[in-house]
C-alpha positions in Angstrom: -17.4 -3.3 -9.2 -18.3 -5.6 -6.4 -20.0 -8.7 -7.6 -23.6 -9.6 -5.9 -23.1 -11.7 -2.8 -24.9 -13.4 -0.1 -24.1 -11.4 3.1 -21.1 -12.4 4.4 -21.9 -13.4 8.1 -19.9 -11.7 11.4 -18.8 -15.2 12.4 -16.6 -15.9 8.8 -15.5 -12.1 8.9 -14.2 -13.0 12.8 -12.4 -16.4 11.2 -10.8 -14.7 8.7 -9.5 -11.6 10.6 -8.4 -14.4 13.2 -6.4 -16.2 10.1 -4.4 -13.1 9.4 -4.3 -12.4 13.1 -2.4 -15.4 13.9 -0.3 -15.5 10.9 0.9 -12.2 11.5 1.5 -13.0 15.5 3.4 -16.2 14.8 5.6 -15.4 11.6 3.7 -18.2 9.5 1.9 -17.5 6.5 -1.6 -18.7 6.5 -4.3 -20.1 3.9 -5.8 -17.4 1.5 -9.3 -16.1 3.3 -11.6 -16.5 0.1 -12.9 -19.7 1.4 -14.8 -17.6 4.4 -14.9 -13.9 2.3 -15.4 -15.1 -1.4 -12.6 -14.2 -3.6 -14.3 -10.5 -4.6 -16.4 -9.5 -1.7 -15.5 -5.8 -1.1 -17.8 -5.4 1.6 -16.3 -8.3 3.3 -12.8 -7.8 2.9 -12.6 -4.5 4.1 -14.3 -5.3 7.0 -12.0 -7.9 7.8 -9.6 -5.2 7.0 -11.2 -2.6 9.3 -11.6 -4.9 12.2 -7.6 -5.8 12.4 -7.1 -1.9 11.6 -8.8 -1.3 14.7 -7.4 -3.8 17.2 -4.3 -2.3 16.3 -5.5 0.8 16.9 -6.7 -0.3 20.3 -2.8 -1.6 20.9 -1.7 1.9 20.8 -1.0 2.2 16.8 -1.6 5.1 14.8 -3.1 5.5 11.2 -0.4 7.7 9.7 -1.5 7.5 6.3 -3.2 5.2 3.5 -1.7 2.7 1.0 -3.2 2.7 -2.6 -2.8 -1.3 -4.8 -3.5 -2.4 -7.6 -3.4 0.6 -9.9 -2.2 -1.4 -12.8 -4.3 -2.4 -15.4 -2.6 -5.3 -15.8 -2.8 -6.5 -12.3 -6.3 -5.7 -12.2 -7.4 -7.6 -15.0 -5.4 -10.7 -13.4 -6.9 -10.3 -10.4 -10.6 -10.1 -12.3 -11.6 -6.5 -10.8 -12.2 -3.0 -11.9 -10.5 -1.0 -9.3 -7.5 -0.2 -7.0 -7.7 -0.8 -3.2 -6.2 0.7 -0.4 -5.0 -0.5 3.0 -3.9 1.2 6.3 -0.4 3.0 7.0 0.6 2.7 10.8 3.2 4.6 12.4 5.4 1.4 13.4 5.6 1.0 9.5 8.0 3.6 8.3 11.7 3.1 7.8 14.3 5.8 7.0 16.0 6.3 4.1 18.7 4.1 4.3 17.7 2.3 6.9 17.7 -1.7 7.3 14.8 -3.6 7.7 14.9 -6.6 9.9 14.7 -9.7 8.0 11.5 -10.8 10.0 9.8 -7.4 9.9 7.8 -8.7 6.8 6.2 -11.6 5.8 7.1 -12.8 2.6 8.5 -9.3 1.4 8.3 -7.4 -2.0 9.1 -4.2 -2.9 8.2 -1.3 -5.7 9.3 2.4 -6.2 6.3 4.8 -6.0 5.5 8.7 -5.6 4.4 9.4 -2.3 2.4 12.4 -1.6 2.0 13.8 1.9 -1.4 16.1 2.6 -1.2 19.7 3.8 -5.1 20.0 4.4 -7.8 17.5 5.3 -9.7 16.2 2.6 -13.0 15.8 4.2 -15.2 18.2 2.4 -16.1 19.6 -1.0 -16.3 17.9 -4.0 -13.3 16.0 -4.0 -12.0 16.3 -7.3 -8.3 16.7 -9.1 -8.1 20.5 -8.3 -9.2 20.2 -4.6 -7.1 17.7 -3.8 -4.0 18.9 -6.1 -4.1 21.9 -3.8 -4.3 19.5 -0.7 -0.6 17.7 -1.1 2.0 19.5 0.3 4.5 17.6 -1.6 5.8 14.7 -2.9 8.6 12.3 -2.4 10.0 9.5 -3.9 9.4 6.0 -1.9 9.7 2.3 -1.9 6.9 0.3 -0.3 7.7 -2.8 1.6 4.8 -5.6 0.6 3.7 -8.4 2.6 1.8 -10.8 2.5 0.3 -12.9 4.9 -1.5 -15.6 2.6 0.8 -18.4 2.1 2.8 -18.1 -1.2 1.3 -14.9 -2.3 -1.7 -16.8 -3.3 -3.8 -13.8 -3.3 -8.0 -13.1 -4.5 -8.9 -9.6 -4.4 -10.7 -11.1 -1.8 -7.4 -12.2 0.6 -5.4 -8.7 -0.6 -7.8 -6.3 1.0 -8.6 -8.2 3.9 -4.6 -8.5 4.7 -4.5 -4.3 4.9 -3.9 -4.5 1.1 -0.4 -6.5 1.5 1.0 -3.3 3.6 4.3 -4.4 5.4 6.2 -1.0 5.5 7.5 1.8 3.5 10.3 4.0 3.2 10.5 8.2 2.3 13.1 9.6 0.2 14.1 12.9 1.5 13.8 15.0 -1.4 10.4 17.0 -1.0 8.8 18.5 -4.2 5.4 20.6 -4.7 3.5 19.4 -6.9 4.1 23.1 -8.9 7.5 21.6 -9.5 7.1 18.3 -10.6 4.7 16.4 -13.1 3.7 13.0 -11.6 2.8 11.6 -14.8 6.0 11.9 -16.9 8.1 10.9 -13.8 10.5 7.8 -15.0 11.2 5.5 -12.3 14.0 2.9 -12.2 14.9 0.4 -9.3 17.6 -2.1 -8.5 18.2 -4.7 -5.8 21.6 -5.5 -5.7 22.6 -3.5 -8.1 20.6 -5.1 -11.2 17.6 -2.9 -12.6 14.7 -5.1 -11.4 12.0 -2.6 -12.3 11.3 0.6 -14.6 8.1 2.6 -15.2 6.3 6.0 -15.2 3.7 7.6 -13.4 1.3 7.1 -16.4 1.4 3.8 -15.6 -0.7 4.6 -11.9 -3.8 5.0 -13.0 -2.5 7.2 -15.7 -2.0 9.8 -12.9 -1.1 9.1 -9.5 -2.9 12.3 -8.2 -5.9 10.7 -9.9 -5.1 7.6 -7.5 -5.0 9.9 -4.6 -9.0 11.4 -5.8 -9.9 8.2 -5.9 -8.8 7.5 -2.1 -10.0 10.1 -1.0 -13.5 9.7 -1.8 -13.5 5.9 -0.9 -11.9 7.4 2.6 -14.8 9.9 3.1 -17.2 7.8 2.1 -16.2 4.9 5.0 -15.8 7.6 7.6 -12.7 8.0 7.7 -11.3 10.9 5.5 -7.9 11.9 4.6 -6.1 14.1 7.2 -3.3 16.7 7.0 -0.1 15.2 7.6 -1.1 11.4 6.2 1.0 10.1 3.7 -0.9 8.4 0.9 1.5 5.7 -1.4 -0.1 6.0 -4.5 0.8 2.9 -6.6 3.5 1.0 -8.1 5.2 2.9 -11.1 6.7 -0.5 -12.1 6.6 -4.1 -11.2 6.8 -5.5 -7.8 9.4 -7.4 -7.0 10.7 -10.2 -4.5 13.7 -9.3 -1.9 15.2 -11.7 0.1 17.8 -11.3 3.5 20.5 -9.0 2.4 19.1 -7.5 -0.4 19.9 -4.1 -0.8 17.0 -1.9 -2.8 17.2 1.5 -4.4 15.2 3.1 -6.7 15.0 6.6 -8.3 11.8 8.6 -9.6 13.1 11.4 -11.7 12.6 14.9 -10.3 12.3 13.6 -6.6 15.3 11.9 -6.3 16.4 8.4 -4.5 15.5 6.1 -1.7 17.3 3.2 -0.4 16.6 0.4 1.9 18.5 -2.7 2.7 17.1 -6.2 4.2 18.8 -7.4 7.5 20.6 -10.9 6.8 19.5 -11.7 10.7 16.3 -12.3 12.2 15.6 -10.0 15.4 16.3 -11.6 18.3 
């Protein structure tokens, strides 16, 4: 849980949204924001976060979805917090299967295989709990989420994470679509390469023990902000295994038994 604070003022919440602003806008990583947030402020980051979610909002994106992080106990416990976080998905962030990514799409990219579940019904009411929102996913795919950072280095406080959307810098949807009465998230074994070498193995136990308990989680920490879970998001529920670096060229692929594959590859060229 949140630490106790001094209030965070409007004018350091402005200079660090304006840090990531620029860094994302010129291509250049920028210092971590703890020195104007604090290094655990929840309060503070996400407002930070909420006020670059809705300037881009104002530019004509669309919230397509949420991003859960730090699901894993072990990157919890290095980071010094008790909980997961979450971040924005916009629509300009998806990728196909398959697809290549531009090598300048992302700052300082990283990728993991996850379950992805996409919502049939809202999940604005009720009590919120594993049932309800069990019945609320339509199905589930297997995906690879596309991490950036915009810190410098990756040199990341809770703090600088949430602010910078949670480190969201894409994601990509396996097309393989599985009800939930088919497929147990927990069990699933997940393996991917880059470049052919095995990079990264894990399990759904390892998100949160359950990733649908990931997704109750999100959905009351949505609600609760105002801003609930609609039919249609996609929610990326956690890292089944470690994250790992990718640099131009690579080529990523990654299979979650019982929902198949997904692929992505890195351009070698910067968009021109």
């Amino acid at each position: 849980m949140p630490r106790n604070h001094p209030a965070v003022g409007i004018d350091s919440i402005a200079a660090a949204a304006a840090r990531l602003r620029r860094a994302a806008a010129t291509g250049l990583p920028a210092a971590p924001v703890r020195d104007l947030i604090g290094r655990d402020d929840v309060n503070a980051a996400y407002a930070v976060q909420q006020r670059l979610a809705a300037e881009r909002i104002a530019a004509g994106a669309t919230v397509v979805g949420r991003k859960i992080g730090l699901t894993s106990a072990a990157v919890q416990r290095q980071l010094g917090v008790d909980q997961p976080d979450f971040g924005f998905l916009f629509d300009d962030m998806e990728y196909a299967d398959g697809s290549v990514v531009p090598a300048d799409a992302v700052l300082q990219p990283r990728v993991e295989a996850e379950i992805a579940f996409v919502l049939g019904a809202d999940l604005a009411e009720g009590v919120l709990d594993d049932a309800q929102v069990r019945g609320a996913i339509d199905h589930a795919v297997a995906a690879i989420e596309i991490c950036g950072s915009r810190v410098a280095d990756w040199d990341i406080s809770f703090g600088d994470t949430v602010a910078d959307n949670a480190s969201a810098g894409g994601y990509v949807l396996g097309a393989r679509r599985v009800p939930l009465t088919g497929f147990d998230p927990v069990a699933a074994e997940m393996a991917m390469t880059v470049d052919g070498e095995t990079v990264s193995t894990g399990s759904g136990a390892a998100c949160l023990g359950d990733p649908v308990a990931a997704v109750v989680w999100l959905a009351r920490q949505a609600r609760d902000l105002g801003e609930p879970l609609r039919a249609g998001q996609v929610v990326l529920s956690g890292a089944l295994g470690p994250m790992r670096p990718v640099t131009p060229g690579a080529a990523v692929h990654a299979t979650v038994a019982g929902l198949g594959t997904v692929s992505v590859t890195f351009s070698a060229k910067e968009r021109r």
